[in-house]
N, C-alpha and C positions, 0 to 999 in steps of 0.2 A: 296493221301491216305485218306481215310474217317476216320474224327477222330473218330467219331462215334462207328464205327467197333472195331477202338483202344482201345475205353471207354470200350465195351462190352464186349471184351475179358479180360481186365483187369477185371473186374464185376466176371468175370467164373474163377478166378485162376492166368490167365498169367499175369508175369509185364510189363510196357509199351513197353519196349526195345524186349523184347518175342513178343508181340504183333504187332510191326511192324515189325519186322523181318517176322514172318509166313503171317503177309499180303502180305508182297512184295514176300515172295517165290509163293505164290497160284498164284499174277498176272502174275510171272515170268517161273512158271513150272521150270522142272527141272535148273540147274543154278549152276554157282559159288560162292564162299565166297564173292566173291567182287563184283558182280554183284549183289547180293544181299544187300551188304554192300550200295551200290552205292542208289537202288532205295531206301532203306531204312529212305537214309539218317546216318546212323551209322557206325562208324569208325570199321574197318575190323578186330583189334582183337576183341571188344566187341563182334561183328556179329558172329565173333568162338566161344564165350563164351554164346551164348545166342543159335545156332543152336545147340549145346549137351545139355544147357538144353531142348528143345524143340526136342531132339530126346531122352531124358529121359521120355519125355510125353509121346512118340508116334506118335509126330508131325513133325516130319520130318527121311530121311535117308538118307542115301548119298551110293554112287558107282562110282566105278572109270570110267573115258570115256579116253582113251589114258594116257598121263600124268596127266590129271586132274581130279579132286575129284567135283562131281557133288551131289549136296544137293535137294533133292526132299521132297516135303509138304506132308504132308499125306493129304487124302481129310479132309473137314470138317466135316464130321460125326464122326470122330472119336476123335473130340469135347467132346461126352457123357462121354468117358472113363473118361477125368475128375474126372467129375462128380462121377460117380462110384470110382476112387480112392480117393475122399475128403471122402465119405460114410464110403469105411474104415479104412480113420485113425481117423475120426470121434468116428468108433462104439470102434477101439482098442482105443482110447482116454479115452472112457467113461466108458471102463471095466479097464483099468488104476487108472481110478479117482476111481470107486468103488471100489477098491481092497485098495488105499491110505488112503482113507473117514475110509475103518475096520479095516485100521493098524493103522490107528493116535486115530480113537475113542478106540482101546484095551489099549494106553497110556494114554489117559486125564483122570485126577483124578477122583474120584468120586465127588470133592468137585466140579467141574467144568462140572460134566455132570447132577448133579441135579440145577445149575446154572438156573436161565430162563433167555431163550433171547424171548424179542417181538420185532412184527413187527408193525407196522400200514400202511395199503394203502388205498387212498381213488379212490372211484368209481366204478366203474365197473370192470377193470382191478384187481380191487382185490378180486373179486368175484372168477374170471377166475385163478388168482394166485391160489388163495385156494385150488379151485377143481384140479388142477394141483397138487397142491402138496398133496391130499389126492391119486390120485395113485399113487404115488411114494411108498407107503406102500405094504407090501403083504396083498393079498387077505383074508390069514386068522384073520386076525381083524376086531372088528366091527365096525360099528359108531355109535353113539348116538347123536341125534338132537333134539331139544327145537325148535319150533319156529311157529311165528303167522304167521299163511298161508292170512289175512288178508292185513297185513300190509306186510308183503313178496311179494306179488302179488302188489302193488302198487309203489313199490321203487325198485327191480329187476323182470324187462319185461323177459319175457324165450326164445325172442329171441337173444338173448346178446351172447350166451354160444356159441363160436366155439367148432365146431364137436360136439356137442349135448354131452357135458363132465358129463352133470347130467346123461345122459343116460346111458353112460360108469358106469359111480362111482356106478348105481344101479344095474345094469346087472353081475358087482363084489363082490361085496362085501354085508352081511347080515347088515341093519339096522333098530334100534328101532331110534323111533317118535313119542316124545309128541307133541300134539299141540292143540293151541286152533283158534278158527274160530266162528265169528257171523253167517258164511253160510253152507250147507250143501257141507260134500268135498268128490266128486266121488275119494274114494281110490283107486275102483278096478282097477284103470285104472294109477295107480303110480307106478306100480312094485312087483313080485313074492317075492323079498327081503326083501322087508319093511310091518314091524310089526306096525302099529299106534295105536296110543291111545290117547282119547280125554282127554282135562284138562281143566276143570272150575278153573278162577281164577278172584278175581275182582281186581287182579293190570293188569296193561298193561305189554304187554312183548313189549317193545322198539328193541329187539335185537335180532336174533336169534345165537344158541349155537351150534356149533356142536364139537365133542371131538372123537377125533379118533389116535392112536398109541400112540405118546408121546406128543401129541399137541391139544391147545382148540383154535378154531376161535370163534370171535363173529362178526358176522354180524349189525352193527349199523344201524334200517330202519333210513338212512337220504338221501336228494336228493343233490346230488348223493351219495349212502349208503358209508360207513368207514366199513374196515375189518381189526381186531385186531388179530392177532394172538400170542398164547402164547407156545412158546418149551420150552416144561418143563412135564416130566415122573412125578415130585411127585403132579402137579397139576393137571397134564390129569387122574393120578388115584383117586386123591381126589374129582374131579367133576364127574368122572364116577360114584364115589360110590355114591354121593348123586343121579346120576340122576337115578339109577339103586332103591334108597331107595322110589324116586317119582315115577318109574313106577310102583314097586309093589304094590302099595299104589293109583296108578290112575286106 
């Protein structure tokens, strides 16, 4: 038996014991518990215990031939269904956990939901965090961004982003953009969403800001860049207002 094969289906779902068992039915075609049992190497009750899971799959069935109970493989294409059944207890998992996430946050205090939690990640990976967790938000929010397209452009490359996530987050959602730059910066070509506005400043901006739902990131330009992120509703509105007091005013 090719262990290999045994690895890979273990990889997809099946446990070892599943995995050899459906090998040796495929090389055996139809068959009995114990001739199954026999190539498998596994002892003849386990082999009953592992052909109902694996006809709980879909991966096997069995029919009677005279007195005997005959166990037949399903082909391997129907491998996918798998797949397709992890999907959905995956997707019912996830509308699980949100449904848990609005019942446990309806109990926590108020004293613990103006609480701030930060995070720190350094690199690029926390780049990627961020914009991941900026869709998790509904679309009816805005953003607000601070930041040196300068020094932006020098410490996060634009090829880094799986799935082109800047693309997403602009194609959703409406945002304002202060920023400052020594160069001239083709906006038209950033997105229908985004409002810019330029700012003279003679301190350096080290960092950029951006502040969206109940959360502020700060982008640290270093090589490899730090991203700070701060969960906190009375800070994301208290940085909003100022930055809302800087655009009118820029």
């Amino acid at each position: 038996m090719e262990e290999n094969l045994v690895k890979e289906l273990e990889e997809i779902g099946l446990s070892e014991k599943e995995a050899r068992i459906y090998l040796a039915a495929l090389e055996l075609g139809p068959a009995t518990a114990q001739q199954i049992a026999t190539k498998a190497l596994i002892n003849r009750p386990t082999t009953y215990i592992m052909i109902e899971s694996l006809t709980k799959k879909g991966l096997m069935s069995s029919y009677r031939k005279g007195k005997k109970t005959m166990f037949d493989p399903s082909p391997p294409t129907q491998l996918k269904y798998i797949l397709a059944n992890q999907k959905r207890i995956l997707e019912k998992r996830q509308t699980q956990i949100e449904n848990l996430i609005l019942r446990l946050s309806n109990k926590t205090s108020t004293t613990a939901q103006n609480k701030a939690a930060v995070t720190l990640i350094e690199g690029i990976e926390g780049v990627i965090d961020f914009q991941n967790s900026v869709l998790q938000m509904s679309t009816d929010h805005e953003i607000f961004e601070l930041v040196n397209i300068d020094e932006s452009k020098k410490y996060i490359p634009k090829d880094v982003f799986a799935d082109d996530l800047r693309n997403t987050i602009k194609s959703l959602y409406r945002i304002k953009c202060l920023y400052t730059s020594d160069e001239k910066v083709a906006l038209d070509k950033l997105g229908e969403n985004i409002i810019f506005k330029s700012i003279k400043t003679d301190d350096k901006i080290d960092a950029e800001l951006i502040i969206y739902g109940q959360k502020a990131t700060f982008i640290i330009y270093n090589d490899p860049p730090s991203v700070l992120t701060i969960s906190s509703s009375a800070i994301a509105k208290t940085l909003s207002a100022i930055f809302n007091v800087a655009w009118q005013k820029s």
